[in-house]
Biopython code that builds the backbone (N, CA, C, O; Angstrom):
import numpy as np
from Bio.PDB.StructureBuilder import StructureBuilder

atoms = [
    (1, "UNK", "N", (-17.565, 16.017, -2.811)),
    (1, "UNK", "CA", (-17.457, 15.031, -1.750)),
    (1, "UNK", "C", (-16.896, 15.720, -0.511)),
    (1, "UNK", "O", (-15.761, 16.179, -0.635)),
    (2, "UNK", "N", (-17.496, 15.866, 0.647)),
    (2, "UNK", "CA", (-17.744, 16.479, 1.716)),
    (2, "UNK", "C", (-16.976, 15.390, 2.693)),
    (2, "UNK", "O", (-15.827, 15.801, 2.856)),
    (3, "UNK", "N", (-17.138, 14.462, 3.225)),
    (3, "UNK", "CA", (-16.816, 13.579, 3.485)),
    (3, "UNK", "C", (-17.226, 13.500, 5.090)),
    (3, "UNK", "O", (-16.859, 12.508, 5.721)),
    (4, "UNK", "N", (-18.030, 14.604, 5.791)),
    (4, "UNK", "CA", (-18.297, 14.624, 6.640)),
    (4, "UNK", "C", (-19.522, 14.106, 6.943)),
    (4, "UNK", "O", (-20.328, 14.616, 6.165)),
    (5, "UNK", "N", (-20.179, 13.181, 7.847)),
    (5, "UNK", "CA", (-21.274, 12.312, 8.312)),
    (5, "UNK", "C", (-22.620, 13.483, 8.583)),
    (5, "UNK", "O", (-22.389, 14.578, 9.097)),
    (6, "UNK", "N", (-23.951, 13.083, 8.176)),
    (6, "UNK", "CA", (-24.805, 14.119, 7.594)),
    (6, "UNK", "C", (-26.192, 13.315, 8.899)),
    (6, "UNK", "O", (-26.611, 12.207, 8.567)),
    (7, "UNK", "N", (-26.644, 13.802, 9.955)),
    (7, "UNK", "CA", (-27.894, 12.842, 10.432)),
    (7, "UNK", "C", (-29.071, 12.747, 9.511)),
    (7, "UNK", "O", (-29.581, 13.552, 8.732)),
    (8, "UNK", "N", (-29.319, 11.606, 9.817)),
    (8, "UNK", "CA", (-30.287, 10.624, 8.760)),
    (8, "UNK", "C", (-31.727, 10.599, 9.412)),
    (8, "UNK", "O", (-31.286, 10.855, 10.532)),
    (9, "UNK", "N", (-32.586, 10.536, 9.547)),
    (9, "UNK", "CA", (-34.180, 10.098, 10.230)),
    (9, "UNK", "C", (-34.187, 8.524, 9.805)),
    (9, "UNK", "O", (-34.261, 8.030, 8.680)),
    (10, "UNK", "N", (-34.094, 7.948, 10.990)),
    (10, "UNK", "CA", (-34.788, 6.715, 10.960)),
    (10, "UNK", "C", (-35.832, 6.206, 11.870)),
    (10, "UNK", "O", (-35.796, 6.552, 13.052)),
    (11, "UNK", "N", (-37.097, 5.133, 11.281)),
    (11, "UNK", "CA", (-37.921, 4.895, 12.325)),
    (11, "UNK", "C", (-37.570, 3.453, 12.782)),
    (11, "UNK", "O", (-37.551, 2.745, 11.776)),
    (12, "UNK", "N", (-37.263, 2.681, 13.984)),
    (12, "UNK", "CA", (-36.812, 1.732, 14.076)),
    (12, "UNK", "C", (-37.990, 1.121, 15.068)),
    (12, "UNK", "O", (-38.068, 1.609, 16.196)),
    (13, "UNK", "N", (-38.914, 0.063, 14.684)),
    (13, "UNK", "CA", (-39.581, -0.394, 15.403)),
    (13, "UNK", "C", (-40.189, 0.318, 16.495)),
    (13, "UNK", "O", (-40.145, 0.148, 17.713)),
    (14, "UNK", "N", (-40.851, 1.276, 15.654)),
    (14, "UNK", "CA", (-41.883, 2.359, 15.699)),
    (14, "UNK", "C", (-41.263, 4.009, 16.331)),
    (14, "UNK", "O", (-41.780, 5.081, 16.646)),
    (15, "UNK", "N", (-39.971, 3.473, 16.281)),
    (15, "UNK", "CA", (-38.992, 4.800, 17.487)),
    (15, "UNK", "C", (-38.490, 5.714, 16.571)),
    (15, "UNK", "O", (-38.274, 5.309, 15.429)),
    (16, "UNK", "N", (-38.214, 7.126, 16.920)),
    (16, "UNK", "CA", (-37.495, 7.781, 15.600)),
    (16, "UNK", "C", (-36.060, 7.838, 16.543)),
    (16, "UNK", "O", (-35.864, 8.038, 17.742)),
    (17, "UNK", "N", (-35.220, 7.574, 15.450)),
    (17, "UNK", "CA", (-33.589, 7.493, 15.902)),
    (17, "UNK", "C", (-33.272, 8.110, 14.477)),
    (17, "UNK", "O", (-33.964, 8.167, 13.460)),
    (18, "UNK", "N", (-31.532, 8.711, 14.850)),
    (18, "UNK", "CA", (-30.739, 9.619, 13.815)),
    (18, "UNK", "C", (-29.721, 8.639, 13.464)),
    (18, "UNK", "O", (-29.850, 7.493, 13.895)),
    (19, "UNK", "N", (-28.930, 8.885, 12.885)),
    (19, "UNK", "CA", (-27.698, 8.067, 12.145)),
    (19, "UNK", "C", (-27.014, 8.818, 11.557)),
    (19, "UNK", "O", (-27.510, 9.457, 10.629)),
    (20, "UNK", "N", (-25.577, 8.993, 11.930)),
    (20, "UNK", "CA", (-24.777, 9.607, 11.286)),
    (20, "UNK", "C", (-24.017, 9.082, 9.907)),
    (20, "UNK", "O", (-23.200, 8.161, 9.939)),
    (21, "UNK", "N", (-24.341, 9.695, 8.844)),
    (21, "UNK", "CA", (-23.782, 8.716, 7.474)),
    (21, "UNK", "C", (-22.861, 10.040, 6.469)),
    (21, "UNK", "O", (-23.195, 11.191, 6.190)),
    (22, "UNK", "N", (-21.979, 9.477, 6.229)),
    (22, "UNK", "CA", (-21.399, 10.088, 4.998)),
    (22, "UNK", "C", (-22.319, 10.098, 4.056)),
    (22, "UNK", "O", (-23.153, 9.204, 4.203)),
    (23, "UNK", "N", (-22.507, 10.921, 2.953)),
    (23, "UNK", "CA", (-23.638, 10.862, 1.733)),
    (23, "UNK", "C", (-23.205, 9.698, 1.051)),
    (23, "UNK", "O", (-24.236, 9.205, 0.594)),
    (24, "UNK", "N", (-22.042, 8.850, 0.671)),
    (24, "UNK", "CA", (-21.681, 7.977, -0.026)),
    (24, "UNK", "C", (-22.036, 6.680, 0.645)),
    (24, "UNK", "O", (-22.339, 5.699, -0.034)),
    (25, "UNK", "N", (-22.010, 6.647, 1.845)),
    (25, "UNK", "CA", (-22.594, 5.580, 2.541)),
    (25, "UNK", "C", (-24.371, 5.248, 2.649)),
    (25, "UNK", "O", (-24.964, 4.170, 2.668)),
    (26, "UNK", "N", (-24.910, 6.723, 2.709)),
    (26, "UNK", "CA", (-26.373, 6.835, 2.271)),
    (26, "UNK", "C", (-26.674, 6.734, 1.435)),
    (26, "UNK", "O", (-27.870, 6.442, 1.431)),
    (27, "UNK", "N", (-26.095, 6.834, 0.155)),
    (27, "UNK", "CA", (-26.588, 6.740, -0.973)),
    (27, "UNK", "C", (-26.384, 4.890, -1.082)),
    (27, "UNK", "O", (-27.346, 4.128, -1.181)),
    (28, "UNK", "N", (-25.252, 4.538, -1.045)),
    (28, "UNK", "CA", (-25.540, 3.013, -1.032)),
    (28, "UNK", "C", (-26.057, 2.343, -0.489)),
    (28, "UNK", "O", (-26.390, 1.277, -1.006)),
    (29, "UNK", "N", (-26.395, 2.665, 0.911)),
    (29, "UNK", "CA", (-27.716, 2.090, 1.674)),
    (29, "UNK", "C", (-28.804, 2.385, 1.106)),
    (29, "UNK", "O", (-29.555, 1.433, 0.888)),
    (30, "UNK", "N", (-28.941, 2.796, 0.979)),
    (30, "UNK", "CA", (-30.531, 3.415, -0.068)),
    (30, "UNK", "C", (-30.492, 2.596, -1.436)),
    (30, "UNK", "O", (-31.490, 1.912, -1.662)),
    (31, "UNK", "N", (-29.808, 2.585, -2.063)),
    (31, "UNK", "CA", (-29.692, 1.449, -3.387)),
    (31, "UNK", "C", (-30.202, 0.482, -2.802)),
    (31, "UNK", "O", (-31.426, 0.350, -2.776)),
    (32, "UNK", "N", (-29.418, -0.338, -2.248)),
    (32, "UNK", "CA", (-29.266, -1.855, -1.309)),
    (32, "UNK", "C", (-30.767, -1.716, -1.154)),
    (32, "UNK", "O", (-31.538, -2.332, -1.890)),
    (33, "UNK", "N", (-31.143, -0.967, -0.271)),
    (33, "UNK", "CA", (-32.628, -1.512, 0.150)),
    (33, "UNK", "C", (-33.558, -1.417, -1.062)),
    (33, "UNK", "O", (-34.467, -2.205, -1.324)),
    (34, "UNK", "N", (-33.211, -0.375, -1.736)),
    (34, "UNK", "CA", (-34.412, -0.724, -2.684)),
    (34, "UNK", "C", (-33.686, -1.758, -4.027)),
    (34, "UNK", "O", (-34.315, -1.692, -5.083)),
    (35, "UNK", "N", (-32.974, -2.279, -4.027)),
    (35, "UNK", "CA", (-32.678, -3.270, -4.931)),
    (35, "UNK", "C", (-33.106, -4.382, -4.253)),
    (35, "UNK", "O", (-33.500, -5.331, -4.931)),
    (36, "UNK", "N", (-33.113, -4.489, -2.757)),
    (36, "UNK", "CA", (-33.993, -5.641, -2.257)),
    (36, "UNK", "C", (-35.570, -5.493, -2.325)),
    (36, "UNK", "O", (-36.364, -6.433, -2.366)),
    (37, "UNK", "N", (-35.876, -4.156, -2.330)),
    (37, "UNK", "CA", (-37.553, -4.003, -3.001)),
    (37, "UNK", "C", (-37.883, -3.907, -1.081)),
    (37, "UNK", "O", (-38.951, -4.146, -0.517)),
    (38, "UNK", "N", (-36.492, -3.460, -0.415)),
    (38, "UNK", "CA", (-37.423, -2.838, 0.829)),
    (38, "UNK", "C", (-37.289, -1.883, 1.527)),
    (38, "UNK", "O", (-36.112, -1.665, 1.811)),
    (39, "UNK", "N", (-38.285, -0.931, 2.099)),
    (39, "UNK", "CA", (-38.611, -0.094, 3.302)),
    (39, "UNK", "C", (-36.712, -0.074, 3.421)),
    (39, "UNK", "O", (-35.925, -1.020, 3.453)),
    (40, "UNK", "N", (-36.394, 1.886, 3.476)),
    (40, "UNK", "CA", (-34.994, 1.402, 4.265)),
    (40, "UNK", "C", (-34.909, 1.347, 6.216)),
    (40, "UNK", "O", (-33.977, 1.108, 6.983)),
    (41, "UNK", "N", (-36.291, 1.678, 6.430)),
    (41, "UNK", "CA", (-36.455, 1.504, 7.875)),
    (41, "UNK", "C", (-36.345, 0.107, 8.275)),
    (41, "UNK", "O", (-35.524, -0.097, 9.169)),
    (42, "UNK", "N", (-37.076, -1.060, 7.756)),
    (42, "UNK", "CA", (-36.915, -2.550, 7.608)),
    (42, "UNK", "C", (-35.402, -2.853, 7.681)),
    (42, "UNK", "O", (-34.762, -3.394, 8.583)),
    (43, "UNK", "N", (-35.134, -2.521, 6.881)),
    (43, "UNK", "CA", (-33.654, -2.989, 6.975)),
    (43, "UNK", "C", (-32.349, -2.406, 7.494)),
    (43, "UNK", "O", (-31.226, -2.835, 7.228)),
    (44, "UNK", "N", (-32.690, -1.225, 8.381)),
    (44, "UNK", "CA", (-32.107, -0.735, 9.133)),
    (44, "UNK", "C", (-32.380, -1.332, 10.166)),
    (44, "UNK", "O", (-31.373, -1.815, 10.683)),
    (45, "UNK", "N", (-33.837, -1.627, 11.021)),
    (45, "UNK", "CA", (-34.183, -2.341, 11.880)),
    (45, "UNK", "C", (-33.454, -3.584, 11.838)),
    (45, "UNK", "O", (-32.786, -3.761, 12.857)),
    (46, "UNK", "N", (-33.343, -4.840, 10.657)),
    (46, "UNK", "CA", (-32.773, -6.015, 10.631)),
    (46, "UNK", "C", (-31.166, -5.358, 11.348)),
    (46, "UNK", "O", (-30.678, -5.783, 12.395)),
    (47, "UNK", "N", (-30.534, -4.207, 10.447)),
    (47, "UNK", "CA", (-29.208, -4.600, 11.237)),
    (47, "UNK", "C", (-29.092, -3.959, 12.543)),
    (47, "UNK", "O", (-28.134, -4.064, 13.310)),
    (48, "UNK", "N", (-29.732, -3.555, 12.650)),
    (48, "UNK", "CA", (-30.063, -2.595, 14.652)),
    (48, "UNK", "C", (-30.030, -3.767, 15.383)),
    (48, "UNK", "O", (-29.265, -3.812, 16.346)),
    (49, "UNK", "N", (-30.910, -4.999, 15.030)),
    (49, "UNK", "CA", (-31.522, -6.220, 16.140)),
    (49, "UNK", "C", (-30.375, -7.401, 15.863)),
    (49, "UNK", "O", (-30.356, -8.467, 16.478)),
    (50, "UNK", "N", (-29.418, -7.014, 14.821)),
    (50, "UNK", "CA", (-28.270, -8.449, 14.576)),
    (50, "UNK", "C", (-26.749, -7.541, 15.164)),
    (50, "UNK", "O", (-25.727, -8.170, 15.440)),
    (51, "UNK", "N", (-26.809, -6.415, 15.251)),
    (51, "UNK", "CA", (-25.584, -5.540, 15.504)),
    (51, "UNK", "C", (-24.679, -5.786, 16.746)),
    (51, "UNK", "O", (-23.470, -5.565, 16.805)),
    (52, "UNK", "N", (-25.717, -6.433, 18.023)),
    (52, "UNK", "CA", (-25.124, -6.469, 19.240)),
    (52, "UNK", "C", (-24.907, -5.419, 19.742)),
    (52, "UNK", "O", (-25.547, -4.438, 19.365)),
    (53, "UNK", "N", (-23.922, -5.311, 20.762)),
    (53, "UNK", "CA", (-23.529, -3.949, 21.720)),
    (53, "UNK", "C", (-22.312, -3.135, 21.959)),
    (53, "UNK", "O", (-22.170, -2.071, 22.563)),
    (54, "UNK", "N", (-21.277, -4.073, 21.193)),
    (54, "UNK", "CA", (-20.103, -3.914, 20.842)),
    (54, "UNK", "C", (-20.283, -2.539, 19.816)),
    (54, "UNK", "O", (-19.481, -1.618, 19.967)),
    (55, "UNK", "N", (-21.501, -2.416, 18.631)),
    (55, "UNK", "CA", (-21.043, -1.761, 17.482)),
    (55, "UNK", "C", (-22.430, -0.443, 17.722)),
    (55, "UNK", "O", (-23.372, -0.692, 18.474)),
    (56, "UNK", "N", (-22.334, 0.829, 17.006)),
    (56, "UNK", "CA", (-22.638, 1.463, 17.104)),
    (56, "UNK", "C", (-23.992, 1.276, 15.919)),
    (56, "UNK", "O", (-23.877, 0.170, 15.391)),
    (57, "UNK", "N", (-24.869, 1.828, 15.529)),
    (57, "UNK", "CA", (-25.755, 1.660, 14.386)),
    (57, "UNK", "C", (-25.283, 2.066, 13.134)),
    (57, "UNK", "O", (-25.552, 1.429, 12.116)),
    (58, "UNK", "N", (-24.369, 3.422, 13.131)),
    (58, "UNK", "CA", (-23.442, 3.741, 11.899)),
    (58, "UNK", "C", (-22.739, 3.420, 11.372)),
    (58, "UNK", "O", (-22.514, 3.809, 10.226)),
    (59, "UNK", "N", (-21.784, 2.175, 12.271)),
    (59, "UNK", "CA", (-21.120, 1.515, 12.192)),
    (59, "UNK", "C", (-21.300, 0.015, 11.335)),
    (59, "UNK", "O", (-20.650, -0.505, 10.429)),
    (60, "UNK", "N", (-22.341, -0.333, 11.991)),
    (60, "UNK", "CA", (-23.273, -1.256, 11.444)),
    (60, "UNK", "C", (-23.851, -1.587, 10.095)),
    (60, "UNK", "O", (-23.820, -2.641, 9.459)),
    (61, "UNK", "N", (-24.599, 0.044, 9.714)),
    (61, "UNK", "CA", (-24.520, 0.095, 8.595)),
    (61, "UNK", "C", (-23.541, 0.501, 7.256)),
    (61, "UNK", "O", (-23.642, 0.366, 6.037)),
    (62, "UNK", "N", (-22.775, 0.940, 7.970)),
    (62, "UNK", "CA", (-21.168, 1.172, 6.895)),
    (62, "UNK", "C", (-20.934, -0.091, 6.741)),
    (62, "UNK", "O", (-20.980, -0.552, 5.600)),
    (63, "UNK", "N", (-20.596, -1.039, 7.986)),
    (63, "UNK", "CA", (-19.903, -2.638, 7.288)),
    (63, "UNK", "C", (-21.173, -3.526, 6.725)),
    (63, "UNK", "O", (-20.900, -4.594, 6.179)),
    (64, "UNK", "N", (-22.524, -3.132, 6.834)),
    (64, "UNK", "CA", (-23.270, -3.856, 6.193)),
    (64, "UNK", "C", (-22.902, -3.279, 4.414)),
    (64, "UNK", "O", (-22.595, -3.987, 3.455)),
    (65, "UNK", "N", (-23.044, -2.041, 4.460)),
    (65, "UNK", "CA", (-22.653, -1.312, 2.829)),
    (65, "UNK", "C", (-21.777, -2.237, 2.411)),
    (65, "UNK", "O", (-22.009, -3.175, 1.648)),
    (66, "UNK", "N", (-20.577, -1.900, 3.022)),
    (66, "UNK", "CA", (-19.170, -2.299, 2.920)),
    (66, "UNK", "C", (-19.546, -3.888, 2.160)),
    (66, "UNK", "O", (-19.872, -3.877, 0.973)),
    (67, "UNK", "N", (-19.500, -4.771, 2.662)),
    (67, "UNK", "CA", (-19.649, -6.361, 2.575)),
    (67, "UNK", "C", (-20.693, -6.489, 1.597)),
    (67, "UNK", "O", (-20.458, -7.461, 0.880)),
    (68, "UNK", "N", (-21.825, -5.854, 1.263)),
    (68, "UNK", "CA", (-22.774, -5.837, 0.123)),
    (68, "UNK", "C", (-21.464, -5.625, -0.894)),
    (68, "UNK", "O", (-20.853, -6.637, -1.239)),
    (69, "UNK", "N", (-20.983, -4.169, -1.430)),
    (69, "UNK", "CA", (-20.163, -4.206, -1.953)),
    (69, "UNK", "C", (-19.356, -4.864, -2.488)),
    (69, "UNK", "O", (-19.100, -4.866, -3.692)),
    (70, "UNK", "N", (-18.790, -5.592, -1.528)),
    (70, "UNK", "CA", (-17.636, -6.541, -1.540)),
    (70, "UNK", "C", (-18.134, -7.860, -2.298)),
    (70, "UNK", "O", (-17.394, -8.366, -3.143)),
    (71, "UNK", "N", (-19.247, -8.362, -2.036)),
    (71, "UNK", "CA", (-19.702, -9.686, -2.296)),
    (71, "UNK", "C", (-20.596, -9.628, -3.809)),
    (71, "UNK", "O", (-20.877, -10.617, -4.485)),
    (72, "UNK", "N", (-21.030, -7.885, -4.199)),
    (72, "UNK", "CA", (-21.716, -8.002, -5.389)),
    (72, "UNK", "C", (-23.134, -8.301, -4.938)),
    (72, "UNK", "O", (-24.025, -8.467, -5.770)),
]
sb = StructureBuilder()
sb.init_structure("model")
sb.init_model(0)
sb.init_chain("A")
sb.init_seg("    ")
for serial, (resi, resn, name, xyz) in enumerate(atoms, 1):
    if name == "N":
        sb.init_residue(resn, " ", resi, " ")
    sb.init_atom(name, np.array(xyz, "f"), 0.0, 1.0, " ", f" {name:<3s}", serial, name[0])
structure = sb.get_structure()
């Protein structure tokens, strides 16, 4: 465990964008989507377009992890 944030390839409504993720945070984003049976670009996009402007996209997806987690 490295613990240092690794850039990611994402395509977000047709755009390529990076994301900085710890591997432990990627790896549970990656579960999540495919335990929902989706695309992890899809659902990176969902939290890109609900995130607002306040939060960063890495950010975004850590407390989306986070709260999956939390709720089971």
């Amino acid at each position: 465990m490295n613990g240092r944030p690794k850039k990611h390839s994402l395509t977000l409504r047709g755009h390529r964008t990076s994301v900085s993720l710890e591997d432990e945070f990627w790896e549970a984003f990656r579960a999540i989507a495919e335990a929902e049976g989706r695309p992890i670009n899809a659902l990176a996009a969902e939290i890109d377009a609900r995130r607002g402007t306040e939060c960063g996209l890495a950010s975004a997806i850590r407390l989306y992890v986070l709260r999956r987690l939390q709720t089971g």
